[in-house]
GUFILUM-931598 format. One line per 10 residues: their letters; for each residue y, x, z of C-alpha. Coordinates in nm, 3 decimals, always signed. Example, Ala and Ser with C-alpha at 12.3 -4.5 7.8 and 13.67 -1.06 7.14 Angstrom:
AS) -0.450:+1.230:+0.780 ~ -0.106:+1.367:+0.714 $
This chain:
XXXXXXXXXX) -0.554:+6.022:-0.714 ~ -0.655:+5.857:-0.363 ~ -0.711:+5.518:-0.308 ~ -0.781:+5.371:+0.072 ~ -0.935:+5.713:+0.168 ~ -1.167:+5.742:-0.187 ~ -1.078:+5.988:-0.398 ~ -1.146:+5.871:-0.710 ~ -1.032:+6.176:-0.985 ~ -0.716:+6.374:-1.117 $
XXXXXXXXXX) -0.571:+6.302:-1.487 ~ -0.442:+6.551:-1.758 ~ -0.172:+6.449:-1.945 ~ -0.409:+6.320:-2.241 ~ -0.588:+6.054:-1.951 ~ -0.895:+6.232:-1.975 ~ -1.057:+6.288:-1.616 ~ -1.142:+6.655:-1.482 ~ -1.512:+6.580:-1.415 ~ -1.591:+6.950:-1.355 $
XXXXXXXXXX) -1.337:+6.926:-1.056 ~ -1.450:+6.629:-0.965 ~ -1.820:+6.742:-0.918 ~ -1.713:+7.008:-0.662 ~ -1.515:+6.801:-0.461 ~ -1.632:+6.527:-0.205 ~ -1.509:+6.228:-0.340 ~ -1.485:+6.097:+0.032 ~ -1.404:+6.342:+0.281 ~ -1.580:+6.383:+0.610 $
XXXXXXXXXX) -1.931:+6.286:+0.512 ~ -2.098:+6.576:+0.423 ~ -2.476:+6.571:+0.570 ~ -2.665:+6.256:+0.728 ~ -2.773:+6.125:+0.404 ~ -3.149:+6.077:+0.595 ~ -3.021:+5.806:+0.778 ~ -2.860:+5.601:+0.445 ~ -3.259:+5.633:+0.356 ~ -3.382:+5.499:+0.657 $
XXXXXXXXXX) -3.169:+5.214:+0.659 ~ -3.242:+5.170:+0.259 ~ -3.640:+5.161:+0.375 ~ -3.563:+4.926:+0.643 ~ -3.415:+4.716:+0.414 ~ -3.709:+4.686:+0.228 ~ -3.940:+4.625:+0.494 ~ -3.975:+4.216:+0.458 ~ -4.122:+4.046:+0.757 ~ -4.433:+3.838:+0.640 $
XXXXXXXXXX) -4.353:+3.462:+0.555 ~ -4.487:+3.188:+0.800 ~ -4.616:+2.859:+0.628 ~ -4.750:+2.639:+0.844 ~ -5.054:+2.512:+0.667 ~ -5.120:+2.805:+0.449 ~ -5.063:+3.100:+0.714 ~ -5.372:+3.213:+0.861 ~ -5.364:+3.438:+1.220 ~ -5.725:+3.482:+1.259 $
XXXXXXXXXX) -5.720:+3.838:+1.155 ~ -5.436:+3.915:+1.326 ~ -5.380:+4.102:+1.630 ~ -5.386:+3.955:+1.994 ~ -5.013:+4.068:+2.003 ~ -4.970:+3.884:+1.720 ~ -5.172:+3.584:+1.835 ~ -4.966:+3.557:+2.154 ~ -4.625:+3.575:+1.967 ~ -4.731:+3.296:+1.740 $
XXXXXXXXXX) -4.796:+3.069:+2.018 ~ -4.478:+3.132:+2.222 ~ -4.282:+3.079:+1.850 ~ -4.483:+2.800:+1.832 ~ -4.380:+2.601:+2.156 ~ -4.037:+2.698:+2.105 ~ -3.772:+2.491:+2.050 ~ -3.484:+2.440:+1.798 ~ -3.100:+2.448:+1.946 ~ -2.918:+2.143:+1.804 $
XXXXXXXXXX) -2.676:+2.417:+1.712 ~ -2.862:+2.603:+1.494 ~ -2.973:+2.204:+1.298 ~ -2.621:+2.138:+1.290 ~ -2.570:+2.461:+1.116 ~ -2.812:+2.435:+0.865 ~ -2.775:+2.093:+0.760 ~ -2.384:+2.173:+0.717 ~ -2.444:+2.502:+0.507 ~ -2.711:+2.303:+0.298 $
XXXXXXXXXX) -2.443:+2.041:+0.207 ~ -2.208:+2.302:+0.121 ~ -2.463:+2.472:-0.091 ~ -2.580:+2.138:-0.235 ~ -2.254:+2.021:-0.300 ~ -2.206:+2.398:-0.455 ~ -2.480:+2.274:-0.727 ~ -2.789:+2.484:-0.614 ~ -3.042:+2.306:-0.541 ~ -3.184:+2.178:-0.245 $
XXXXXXXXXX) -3.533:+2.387:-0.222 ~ -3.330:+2.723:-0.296 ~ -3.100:+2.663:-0.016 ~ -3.349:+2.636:+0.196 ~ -3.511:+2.929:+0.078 ~ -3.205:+3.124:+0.157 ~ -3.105:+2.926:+0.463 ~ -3.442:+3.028:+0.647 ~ -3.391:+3.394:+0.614 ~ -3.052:+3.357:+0.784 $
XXXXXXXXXX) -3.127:+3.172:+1.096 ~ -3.238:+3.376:+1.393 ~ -3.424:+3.086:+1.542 ~ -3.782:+3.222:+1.473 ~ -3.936:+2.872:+1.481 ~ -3.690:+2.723:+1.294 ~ -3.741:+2.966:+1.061 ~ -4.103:+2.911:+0.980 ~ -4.063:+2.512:+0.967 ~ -3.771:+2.590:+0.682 $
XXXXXXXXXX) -4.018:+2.800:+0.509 ~ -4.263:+2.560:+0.502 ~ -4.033:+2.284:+0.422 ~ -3.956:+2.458:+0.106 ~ -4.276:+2.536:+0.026 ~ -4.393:+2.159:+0.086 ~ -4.072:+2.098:-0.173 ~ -4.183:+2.309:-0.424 ~ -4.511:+2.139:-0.426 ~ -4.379:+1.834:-0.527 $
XXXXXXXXXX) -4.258:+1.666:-0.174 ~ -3.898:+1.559:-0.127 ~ -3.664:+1.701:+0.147 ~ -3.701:+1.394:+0.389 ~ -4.076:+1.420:+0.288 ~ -4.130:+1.755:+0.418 ~ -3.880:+1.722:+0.715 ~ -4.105:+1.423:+0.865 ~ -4.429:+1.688:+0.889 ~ -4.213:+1.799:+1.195 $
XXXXXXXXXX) -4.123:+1.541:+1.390 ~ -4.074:+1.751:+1.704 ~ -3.785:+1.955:+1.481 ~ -3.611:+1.688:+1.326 ~ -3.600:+1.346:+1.450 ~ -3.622:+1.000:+1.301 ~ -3.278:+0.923:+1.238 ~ -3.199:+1.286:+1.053 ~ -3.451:+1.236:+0.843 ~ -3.402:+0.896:+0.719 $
XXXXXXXXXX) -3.008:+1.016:+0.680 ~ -3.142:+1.285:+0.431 ~ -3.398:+1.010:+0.270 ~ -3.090:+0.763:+0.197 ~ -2.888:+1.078:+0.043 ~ -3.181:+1.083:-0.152 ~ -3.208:+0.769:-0.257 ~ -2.828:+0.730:-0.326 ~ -2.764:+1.034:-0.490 ~ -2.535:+1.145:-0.200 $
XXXXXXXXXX) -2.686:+1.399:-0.045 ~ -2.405:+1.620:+0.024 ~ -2.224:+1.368:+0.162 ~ -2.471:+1.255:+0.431 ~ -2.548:+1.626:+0.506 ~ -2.215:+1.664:+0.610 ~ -2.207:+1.378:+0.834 ~ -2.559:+1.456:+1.012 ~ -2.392:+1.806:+1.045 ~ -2.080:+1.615:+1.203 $
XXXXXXXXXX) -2.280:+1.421:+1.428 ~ -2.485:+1.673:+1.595 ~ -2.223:+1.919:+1.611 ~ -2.068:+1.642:+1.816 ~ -2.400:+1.584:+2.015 ~ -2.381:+1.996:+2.051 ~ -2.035:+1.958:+2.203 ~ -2.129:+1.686:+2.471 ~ -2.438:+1.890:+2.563 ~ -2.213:+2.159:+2.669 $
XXXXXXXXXX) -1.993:+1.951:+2.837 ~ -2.258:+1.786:+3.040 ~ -2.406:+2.123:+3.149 ~ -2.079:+2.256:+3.221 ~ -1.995:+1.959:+3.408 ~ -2.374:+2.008:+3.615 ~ -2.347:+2.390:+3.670 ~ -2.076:+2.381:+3.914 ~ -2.258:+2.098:+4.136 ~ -2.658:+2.336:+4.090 $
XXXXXXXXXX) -2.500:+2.662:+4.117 ~ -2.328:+2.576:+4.467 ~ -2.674:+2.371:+4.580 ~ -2.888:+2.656:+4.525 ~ -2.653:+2.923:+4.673 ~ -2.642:+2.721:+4.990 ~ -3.004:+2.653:+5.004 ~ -3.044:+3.063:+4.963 ~ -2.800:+3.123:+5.242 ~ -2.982:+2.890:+5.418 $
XXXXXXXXXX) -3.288:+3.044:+5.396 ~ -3.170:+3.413:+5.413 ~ -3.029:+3.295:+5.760 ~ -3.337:+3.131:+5.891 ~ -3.581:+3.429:+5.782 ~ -3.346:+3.735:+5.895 ~ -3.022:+3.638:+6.113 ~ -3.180:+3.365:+6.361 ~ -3.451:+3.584:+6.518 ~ -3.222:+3.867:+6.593 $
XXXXXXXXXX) -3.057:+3.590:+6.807 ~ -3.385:+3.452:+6.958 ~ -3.418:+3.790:+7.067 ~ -3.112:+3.811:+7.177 ~ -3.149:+3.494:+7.425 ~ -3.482:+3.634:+7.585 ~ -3.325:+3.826:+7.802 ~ -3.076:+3.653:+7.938 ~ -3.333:+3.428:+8.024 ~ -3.185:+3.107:+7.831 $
XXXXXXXXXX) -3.494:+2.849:+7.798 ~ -3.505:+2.605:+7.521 ~ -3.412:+2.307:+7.691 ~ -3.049:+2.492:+7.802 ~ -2.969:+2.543:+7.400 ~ -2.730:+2.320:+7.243 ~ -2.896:+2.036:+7.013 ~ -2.848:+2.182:+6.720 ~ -2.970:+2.557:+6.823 ~ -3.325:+2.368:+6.881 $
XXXXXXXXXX) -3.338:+2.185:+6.545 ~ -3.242:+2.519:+6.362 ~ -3.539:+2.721:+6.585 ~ -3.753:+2.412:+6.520 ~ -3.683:+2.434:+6.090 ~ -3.695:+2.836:+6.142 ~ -4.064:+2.810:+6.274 ~ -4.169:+2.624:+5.958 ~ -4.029:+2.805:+5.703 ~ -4.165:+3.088:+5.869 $
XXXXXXXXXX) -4.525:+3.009:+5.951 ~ -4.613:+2.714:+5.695 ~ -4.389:+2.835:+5.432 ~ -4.731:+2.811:+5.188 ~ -4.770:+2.472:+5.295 ~ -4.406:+2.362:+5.215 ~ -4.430:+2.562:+4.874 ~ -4.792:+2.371:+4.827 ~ -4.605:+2.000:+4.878 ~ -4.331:+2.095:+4.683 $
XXXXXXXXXX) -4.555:+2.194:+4.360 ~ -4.780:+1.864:+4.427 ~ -4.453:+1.627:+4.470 ~ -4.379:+1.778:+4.144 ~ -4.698:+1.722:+3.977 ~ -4.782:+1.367:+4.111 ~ -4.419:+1.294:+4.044 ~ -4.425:+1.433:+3.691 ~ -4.745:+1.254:+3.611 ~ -4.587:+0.947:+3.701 $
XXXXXXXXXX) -4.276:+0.920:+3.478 ~ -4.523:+1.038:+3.221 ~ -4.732:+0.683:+3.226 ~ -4.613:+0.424:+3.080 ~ -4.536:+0.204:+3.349 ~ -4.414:+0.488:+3.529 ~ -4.162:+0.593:+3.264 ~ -4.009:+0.281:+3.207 ~ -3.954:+0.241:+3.582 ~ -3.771:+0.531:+3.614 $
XXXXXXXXXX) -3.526:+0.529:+3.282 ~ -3.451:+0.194:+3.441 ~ -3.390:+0.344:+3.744 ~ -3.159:+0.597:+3.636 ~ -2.958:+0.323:+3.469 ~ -2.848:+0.250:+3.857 ~ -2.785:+0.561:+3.968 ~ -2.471:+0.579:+4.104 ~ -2.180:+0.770:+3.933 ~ -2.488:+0.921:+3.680 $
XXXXXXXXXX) -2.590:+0.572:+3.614 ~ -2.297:+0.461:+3.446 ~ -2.291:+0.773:+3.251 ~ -2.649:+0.741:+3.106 ~ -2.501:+0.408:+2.969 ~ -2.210:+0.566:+2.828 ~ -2.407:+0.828:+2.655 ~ -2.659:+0.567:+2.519 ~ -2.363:+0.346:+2.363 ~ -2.246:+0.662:+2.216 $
XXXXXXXXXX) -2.569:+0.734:+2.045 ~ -2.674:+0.366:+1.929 ~ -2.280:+0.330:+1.746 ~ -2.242:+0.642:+1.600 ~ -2.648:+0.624:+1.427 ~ -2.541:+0.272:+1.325 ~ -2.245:+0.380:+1.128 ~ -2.363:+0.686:+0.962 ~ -2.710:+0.477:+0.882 ~ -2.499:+0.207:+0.785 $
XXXXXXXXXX) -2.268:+0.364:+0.559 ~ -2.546:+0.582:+0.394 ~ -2.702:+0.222:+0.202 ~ -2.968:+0.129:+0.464 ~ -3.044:-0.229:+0.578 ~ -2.980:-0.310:+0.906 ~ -3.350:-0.370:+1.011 ~ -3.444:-0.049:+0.907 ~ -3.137:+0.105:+1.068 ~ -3.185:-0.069:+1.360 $
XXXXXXXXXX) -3.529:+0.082:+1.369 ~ -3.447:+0.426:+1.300 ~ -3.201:+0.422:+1.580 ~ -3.453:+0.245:+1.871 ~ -3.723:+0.572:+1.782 ~ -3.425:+0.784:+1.849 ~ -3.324:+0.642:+2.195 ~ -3.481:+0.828:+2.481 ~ -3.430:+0.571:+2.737 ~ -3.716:+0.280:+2.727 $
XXXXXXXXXX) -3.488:-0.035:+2.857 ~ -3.244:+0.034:+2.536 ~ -3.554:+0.076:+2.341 ~ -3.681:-0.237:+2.436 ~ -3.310:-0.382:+2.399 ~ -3.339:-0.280:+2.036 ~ -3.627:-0.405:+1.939 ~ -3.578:-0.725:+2.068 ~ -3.260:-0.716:+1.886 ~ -3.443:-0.649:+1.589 $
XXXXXXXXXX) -3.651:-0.978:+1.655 ~ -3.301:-1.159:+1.712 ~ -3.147:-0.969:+1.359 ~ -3.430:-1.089:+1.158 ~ -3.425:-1.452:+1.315 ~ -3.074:-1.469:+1.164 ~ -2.877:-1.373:+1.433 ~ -2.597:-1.101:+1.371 ~ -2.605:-0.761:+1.590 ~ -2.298:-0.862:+1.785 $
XXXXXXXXXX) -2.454:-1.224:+1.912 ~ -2.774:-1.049:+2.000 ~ -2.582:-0.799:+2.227 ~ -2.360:-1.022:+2.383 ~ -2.602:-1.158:+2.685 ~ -2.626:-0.816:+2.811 ~ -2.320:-0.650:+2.916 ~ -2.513:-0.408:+3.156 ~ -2.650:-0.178:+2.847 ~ -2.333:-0.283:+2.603 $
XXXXXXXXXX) -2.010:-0.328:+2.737 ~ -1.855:-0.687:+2.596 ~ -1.544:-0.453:+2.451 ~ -1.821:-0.278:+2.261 ~ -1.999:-0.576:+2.091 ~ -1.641:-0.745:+2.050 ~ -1.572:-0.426:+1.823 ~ -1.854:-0.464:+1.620 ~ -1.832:-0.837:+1.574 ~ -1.516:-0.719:+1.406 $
XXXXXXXXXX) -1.711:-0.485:+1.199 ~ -1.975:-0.767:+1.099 ~ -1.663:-1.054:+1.050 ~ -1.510:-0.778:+0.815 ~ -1.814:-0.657:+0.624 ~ -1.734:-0.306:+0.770 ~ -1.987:-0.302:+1.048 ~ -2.012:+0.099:+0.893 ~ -1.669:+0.237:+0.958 ~ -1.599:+0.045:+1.298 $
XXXXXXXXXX) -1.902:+0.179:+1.425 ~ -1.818:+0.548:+1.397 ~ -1.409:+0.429:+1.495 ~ -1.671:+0.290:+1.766 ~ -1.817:+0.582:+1.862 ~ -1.509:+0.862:+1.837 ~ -1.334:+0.680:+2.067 ~ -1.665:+0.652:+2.293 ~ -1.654:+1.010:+2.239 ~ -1.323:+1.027:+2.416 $
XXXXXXXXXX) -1.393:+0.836:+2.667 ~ -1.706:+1.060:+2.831 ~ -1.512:+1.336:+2.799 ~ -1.251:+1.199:+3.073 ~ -1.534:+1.041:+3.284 ~ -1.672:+1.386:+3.228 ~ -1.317:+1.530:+3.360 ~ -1.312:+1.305:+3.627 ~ -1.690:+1.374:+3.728 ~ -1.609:+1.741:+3.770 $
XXXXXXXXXX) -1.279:+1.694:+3.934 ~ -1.459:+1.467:+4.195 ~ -1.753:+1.723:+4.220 ~ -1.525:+2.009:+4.335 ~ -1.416:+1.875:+4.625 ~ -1.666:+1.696:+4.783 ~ -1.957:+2.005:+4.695 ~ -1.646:+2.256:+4.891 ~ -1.686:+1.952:+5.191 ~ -2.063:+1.989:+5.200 $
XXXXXXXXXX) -2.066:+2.340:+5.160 ~ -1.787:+2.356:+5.511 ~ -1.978:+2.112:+5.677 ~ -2.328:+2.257:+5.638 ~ -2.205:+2.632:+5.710 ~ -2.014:+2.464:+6.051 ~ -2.353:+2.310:+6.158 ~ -2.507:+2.659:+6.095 ~ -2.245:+2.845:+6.300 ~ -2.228:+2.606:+6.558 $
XXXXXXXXXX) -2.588:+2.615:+6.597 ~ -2.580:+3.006:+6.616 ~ -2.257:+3.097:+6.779 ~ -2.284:+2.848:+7.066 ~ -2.533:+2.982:+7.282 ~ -2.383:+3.355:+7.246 ~ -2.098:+3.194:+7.418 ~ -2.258:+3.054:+7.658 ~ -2.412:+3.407:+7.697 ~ -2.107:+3.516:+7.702 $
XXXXXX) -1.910:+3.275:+7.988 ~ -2.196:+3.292:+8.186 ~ -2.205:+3.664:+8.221 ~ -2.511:+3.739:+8.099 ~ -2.353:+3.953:+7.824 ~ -2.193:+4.284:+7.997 $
């Protein structure tokens, strides 16, 4: 009798198996030999890779191989993808009745984030010692930020832990899905920038002194070139010859510049800056709305005040002008003012249709749900400004593209012809 290939054994009459036929005969054909490599794979199986806890896990006697890879796992980061991931299979193991320290046990041997990894095993570890999930989630506050883990502390506190997993595992699979619309969006626009700028170049260092060369002889002095010939010799001799010192410039702009936006001062003057930017500008604003409704109505709707919600949400802001918008609507919230009054004299950071909605939301006593109606429909609407950014992108980055490459021909074609028409050519 065969079954899907197995053989599994032929009956008498009396239902009583042949064994001794059996034992001579393959009961699946076509794998005779090779059974080394089932035990290599069985001993690789059993190979465990040493457990990381931050805190307990010691690397002084290690290796400097080992040294080194700590560090570079160390200064990694952590993909929203793989967070969204594991706070949606820890709901659906929560919700599944384990509990929460074993599925994070189990969870960390299955991501293949090698940071993320170690900060799971630790977080369990911390749990088993007596901490509580948010507890040992806010020892890594570069991993998970504020408004995660005060979504997990309210579960907590409400006995709704599943519930709020899933949403956080909503929410940043939606953040996950606007990331890679905004870098899809950007690639198109960075990828045609630096292929010009290496065409450029390539042209410059190789093509344009095969044509000085070629002008030499024909004795065709500087002054005779066409305008644009002498700018393109003039840029040629310094990328050539003070290439270093451009290269040197370049790496101190960067420095001097990133030092800057790193101050205080300096920071704050440039998130307000690129508030104003134009066409970017208006979707920084966009993106911020997004954020401050959708952390409202998930923080909202898991049992937090609004002070405290309010607060979460201002730490998670990047932008410094909408974290100084927040707190001073904190002030304004706990002088008795409601969110949607406080909001209202600044339609530059929230749009008046915005703070009409969640007046509605306040007036109703279902500031919770508007806000995330609030921010799904936000959602929408970057993704067409999105569609609209890259369908105004194409054609005006093909127009720079044709205009720069004319400039370049024109600049190298048009003194071979006048090579040419004058006879100097033969």
């Amino acid at each position: 009798m065969e079954f899907a290939g197995i053989k599994i054994g032929q009956q008498k009459e009396d239902n009583q198996v042949t064994t001794n036929h059996v034992a001579h005969e393959d009961i699946i054909h076509g794998v005779d030999g090779g059974d080394e490599y089932l035990e290599r794979i069985k001993k690789k199986a059993k190979v465990e890779e040493e457990k990381v806890i931050y805190g307990v896990y010691d690397n002084h006697d290690k290796g400097l191989s080992t040294k080194i890879n700590d560090f570079l796992v160390d200064h990694s980061s952590v993909k929203l993808k793989d967070k969204s991931y594991f706070f949606h299979m820890l709901a659906v193991m929560v919700d599944a009745g384990i509990p929460a320290v074993q599925a994070v046990k189990s969870l960390a041997t299955r991501t293949s984030n090698e940071k993320f990894r170690r900060v799971l095993n630790t977080v369990a570890y911390n749990c088993e010692t007596g901490a509580t999930l948010s507890d040992a989630m806010s020892r890594f506050e570069n991993v998970f930020d504020e408004s995660e883990i005060g979504i997990v502390k309210s579960g907590e506190a409400t006995g709704h832990l599943q519930n709020m997993l899933f949403k956080l595992s909503d929410q940043l699979d939606k953040r996950h899905d606007l990331y890679l619309k905004l870098w899809s969006a950007a690639v198109y626009p960075i990828t045609v920038f630096v292929v010009l700028i290496l065409v450029v170049v390539g042209m410059m260092v190789w093509i344009f002194p095969n044509l000085l060369n070629l002008l030499a002889p024909g004795g065709v002095g500087v002054e005779n070139l066409p305008l644009a010939t002498r700018i393109l010799m003039n840029v040629q001799k310094a990328i050539t010859q003070y290439w270093w010192m451009i290269l040197l410039a370049g790496v101190g702009f960067y420095g001097i510049f990133n030092m800057y936006i790193n101050s205080m001062n300096g920071a704050t003057k440039w998130d307000y800056s690129k508030l104003g930017m134009p066409i970017i500008g208006s979707l920084i604003r966009k993106l911020h709305v997004l954020r401050f409704v959708s952390l409202l109505g998930i923080l909202i709707e898991a049992g937090l005040p609004v002070i405290n919600s309010l607060k979460i949400i201002g730490n998670s802001l990047k932008n410094r002008i909408y974290k100084l918008e927040v707190q001073d609507l904190i002030e304004k919230v706990k002088a008795g003012k409601k969110i949607s009054e406080s909001l209202m004299d600044n339609g530059y950071l929230f749009p008046p249709e915005i703070v009409q909605m969640i007046a509605v939301g306040e007036g109703s006593a279902n500031l919770g749900r508007v806000s995330e109606k609030i921010a799904d429909q936000y959602q929408k609407e970057i993704d067409n400004s999105l569609k609209k950014l890259t369908s105004i992108f194409e054609p005006v980055m093909i127009l720079f593209v044709g205009l720069m490459v004319g400039l370049l021909a024109l600049a190298i074609m048009a003194p071979i012809f006048n090579l040419s028409n004058s006879g100097a050519i033969s």
